[in-house]
Kinemage of the C-alpha trace (Angstrom):
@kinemage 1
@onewidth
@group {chain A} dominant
@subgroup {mainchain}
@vectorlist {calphas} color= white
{ca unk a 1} P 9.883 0.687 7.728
{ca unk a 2} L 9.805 2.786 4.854
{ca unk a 3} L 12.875 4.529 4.012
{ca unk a 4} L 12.371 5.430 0.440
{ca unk a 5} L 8.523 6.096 -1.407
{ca unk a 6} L 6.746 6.985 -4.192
{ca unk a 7} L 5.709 10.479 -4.094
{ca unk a 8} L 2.558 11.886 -6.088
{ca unk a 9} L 3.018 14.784 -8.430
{ca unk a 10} L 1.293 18.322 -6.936
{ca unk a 11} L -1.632 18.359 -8.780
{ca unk a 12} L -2.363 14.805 -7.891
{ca unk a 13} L -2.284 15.884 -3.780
{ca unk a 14} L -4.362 19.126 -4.764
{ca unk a 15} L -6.721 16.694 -6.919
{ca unk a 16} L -7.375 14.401 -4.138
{ca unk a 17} L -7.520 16.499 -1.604
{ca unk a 18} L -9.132 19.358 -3.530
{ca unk a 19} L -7.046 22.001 -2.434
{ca unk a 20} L -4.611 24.384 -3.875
{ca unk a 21} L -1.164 24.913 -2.194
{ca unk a 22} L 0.117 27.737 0.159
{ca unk a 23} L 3.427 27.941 -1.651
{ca unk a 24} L 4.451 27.097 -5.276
{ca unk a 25} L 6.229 23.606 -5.039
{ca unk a 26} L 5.691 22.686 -8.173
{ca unk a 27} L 6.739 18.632 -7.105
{ca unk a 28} L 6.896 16.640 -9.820
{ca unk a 29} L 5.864 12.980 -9.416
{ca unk a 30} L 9.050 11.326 -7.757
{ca unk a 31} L 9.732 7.273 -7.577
{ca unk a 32} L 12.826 7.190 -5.008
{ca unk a 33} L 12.058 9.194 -1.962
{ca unk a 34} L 14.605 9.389 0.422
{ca unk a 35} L 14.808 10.648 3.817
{ca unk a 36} L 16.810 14.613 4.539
{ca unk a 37} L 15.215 15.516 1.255
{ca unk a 38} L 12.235 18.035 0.705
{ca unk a 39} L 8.924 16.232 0.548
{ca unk a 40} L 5.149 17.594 0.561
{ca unk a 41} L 3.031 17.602 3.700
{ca unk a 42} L -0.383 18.652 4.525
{ca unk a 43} L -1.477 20.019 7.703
{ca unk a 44} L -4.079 22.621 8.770
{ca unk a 45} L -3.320 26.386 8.453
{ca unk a 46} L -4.205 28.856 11.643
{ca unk a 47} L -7.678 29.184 9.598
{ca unk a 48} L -8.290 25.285 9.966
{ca unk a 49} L -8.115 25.052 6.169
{ca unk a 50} L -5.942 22.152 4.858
{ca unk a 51} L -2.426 23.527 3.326
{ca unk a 52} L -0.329 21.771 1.131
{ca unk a 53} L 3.407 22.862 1.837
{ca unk a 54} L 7.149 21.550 1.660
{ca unk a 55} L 9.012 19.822 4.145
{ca unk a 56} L 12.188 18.189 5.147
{ca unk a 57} L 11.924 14.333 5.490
{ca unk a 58} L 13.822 13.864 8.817
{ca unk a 59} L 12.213 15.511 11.965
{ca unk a 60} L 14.456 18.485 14.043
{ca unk a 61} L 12.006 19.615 17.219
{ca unk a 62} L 11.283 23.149 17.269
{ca unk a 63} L 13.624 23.240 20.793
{ca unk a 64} L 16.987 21.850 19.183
{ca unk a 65} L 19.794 23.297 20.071
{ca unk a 66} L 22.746 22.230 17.957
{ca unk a 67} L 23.358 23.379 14.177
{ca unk a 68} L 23.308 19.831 12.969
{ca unk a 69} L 19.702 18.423 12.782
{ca unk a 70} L 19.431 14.796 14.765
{ca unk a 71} L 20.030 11.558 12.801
{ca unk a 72} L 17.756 9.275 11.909
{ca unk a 73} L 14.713 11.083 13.254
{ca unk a 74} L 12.823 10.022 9.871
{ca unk a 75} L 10.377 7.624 11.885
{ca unk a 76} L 8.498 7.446 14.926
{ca unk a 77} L 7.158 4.015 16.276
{ca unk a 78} L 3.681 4.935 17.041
{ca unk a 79} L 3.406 3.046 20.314
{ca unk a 80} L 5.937 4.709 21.768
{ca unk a 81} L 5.454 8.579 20.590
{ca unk a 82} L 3.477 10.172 23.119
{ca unk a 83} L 6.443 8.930 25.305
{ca unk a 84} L 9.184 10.327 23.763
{ca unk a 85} L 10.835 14.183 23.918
{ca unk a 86} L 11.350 14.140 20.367
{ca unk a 87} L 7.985 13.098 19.200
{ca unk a 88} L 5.483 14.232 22.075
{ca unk a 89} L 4.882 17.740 21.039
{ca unk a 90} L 4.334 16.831 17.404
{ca unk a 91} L 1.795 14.242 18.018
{ca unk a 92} L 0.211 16.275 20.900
{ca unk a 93} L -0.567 19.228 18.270
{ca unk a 94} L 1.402 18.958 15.396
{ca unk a 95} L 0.447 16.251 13.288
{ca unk a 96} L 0.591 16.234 9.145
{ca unk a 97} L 0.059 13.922 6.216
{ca unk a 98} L 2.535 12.370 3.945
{ca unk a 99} L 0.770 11.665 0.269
{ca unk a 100} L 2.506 9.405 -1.337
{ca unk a 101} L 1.696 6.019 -4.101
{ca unk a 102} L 3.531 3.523 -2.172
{ca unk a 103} L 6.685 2.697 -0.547
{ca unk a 104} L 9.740 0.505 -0.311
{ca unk a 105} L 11.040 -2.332 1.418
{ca unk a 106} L 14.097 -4.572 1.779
{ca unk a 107} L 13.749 -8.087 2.669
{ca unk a 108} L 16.368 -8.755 4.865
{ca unk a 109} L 16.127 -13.344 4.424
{ca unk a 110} L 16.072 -12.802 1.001
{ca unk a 111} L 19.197 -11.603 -1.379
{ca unk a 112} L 19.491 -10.401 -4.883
{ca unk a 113} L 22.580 -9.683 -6.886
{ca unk a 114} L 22.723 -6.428 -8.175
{ca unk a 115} L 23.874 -4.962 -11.566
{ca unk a 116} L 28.003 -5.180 -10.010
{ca unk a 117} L 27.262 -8.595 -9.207
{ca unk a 118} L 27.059 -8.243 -5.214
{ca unk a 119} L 24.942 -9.611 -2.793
{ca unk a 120} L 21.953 -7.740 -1.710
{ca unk a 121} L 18.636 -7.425 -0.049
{ca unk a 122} L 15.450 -7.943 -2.417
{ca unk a 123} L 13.596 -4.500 -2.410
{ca unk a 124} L 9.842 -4.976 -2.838
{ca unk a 125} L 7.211 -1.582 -3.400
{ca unk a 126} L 4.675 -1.733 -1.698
{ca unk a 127} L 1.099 -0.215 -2.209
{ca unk a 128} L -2.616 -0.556 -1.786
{ca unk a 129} L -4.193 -2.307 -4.757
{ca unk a 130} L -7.757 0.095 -3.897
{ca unk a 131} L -6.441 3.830 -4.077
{ca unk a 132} L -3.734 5.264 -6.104
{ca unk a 133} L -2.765 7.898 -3.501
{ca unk a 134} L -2.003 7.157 -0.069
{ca unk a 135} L -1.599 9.195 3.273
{ca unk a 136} L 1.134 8.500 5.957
{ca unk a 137} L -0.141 9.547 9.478
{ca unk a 138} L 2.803 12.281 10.508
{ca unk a 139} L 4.532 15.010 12.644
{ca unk a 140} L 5.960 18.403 11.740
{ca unk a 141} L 8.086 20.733 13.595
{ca unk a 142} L 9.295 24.347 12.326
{ca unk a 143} L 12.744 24.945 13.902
{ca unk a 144} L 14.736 28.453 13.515
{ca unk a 145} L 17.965 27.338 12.075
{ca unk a 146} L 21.394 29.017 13.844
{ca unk a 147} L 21.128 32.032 10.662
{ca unk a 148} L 17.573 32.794 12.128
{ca unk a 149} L 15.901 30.738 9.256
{ca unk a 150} L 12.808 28.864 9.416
{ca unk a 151} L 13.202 25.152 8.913
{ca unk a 152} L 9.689 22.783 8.481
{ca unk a 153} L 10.614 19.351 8.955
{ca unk a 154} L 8.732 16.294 9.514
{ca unk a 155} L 8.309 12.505 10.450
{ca unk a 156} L 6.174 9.448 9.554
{ca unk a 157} L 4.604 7.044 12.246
{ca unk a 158} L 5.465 3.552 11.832
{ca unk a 159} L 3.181 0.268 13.400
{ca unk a 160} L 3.655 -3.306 13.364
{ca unk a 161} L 3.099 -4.702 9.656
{ca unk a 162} L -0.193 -6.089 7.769
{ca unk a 163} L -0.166 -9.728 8.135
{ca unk a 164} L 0.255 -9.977 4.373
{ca unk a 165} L 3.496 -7.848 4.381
{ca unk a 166} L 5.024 -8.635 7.509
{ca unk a 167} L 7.300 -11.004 6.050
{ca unk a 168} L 8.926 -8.232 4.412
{ca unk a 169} L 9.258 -6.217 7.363
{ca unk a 170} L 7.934 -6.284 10.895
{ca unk a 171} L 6.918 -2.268 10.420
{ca unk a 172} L 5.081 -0.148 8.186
{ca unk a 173} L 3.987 3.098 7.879
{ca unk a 174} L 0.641 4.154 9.882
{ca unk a 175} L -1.361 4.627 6.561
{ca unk a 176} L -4.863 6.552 7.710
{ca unk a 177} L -8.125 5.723 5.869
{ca unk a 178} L -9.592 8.568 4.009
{ca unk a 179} L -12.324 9.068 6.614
{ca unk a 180} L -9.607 9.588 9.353
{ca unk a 181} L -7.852 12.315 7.923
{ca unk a 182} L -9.638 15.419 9.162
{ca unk a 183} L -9.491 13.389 12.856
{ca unk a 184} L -5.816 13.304 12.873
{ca unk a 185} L -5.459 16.640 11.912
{ca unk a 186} L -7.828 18.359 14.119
{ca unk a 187} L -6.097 20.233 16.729
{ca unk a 188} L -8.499 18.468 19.112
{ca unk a 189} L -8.162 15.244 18.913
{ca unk a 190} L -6.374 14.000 21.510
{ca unk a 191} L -5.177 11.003 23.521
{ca unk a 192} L -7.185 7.532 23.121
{ca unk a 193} L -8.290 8.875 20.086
{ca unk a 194} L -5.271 9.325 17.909
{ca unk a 195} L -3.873 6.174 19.244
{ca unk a 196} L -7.569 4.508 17.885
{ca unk a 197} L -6.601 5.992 14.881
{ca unk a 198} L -3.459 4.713 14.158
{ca unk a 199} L -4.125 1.321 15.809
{ca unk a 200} L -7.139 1.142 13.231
{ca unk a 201} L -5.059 2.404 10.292
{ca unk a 202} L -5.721 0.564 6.655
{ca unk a 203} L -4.067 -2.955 6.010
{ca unk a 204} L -4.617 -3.121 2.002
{ca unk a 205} L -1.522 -3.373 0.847
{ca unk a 206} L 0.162 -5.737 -1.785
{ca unk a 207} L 4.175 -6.268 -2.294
{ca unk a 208} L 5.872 -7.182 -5.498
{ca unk a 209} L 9.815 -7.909 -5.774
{ca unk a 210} L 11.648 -4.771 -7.863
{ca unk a 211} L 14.704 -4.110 -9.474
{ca unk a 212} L 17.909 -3.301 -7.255
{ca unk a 213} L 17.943 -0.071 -8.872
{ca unk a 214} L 15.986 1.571 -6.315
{ca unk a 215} L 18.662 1.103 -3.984
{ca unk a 216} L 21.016 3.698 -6.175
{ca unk a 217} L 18.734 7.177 -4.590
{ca unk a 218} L 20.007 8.589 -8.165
{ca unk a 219} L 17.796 6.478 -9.925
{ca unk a 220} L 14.340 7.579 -10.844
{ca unk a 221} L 11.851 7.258 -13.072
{ca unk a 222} L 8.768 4.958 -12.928
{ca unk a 223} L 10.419 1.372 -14.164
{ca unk a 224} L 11.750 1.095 -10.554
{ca unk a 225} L 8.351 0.206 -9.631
{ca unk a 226} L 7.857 -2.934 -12.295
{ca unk a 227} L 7.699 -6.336 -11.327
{ca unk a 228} L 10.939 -8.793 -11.401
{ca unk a 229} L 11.503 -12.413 -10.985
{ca unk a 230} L 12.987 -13.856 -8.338
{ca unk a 231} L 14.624 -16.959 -7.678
């Protein structure tokens, strides 16, 4: 379902996207992800031009009420969205992407023992063998925190998984082709269309088994993304 990824570096997003960003992240490439931390986004500015900005992984709806943000509001199923209070106004006219290399999954028939000798799930990454950045279809929401400041948060859509994944997991992140970015970002498309667009989303993705150290969200570094045996 996604609850760690691979997140390009800043001038990879502007490269790819050939854009400069609205505020001064500065991200460094980052190779454990995980959700409640700040991540970028893009999204169209009031001008229609494509921003590239910072936002908290983990959803809080611009009309929530209590000081602590909701759990788990990291993912949305996209089949379900438009139904939902949490997720209907974001995918009605607040939808973002999520760049990112790839992503991470644990297979839950299949166990590993990790470096303290205890029985775990085999984590896999995940990416697409054809482009070396990636864009998850997503929501934002700015909410006005109890001290009056401005929070930017945001979700990624999930759909049922690629045949040749969905061993791993049943879900995956809805990852748009290039040529449906500026559709899910226009303020409007609506309706049939977006759900088109997410139903159509790009398959090409390959898994390989990786180390257990990616379960340790201290870790980083690019070796958590090398190949291990299994078995």
């Amino acid at each position: 379902m996604c609850g760690r990824y691979v997140s390009p570096s800043q001038r990879a997003i502007e490269d790819y996207w050939h854009i400069g960003a609205r505020e001064s992240g500065g991200w460094v490439e980052r190779f454990n992800v995980a959700p409640t931390t700040q991540v970028p986004i893009l999204r169209l500015d009031r001008q229609g031009e494509l921003e590239l900005l910072s936002a908290r992984w983990g959803l809080i709806p611009f009309w929530w009420k209590d000081a602590k943000p909701p759990a788990h509001a990291f993912f949305a199923r996209s089949e379900e969205a438009q139904h939902k209070p949490m997720w209907r106004q974001g995918l009605r006219s607040q939808r973002c992407l999520m760049p990112l290399r790839g992503w991470y999954e644990w297979n839950a028939s299949e166990s590993v023992r990790n470096a303290s000798g205890r029985l775990v799930h085999q984590p896999y990454y995940l990416h697409s063998p054809n482009d070396p950045v990636l864009a998850m279809a997503a929501l934002w929401s700015t909410w006005t925190a109890p001290d009056g400041h401005p929070v930017t948060s945001c979700a990624l859509l999930t759909r049922p998984a690629a045949p040749a994944i969905s061993d791993i997991n049943p879900r995956m992140p809805v990852l748009l082709h290039p040529g449906q970015f500026s559709l899910w970002l226009a303020s409007d498309t609506k309706g049939e269309a977006l759900q088109r667009a997410m139903e159509q989303a790009r398959e090409d993705v390959v898994a390989h088994p990786v180390s257990t150290r990616v379960n340790d969200v201290r870790n980083e570094g690019e070796d958590l993304l090398e190949a291990v045996e299994t078995g």
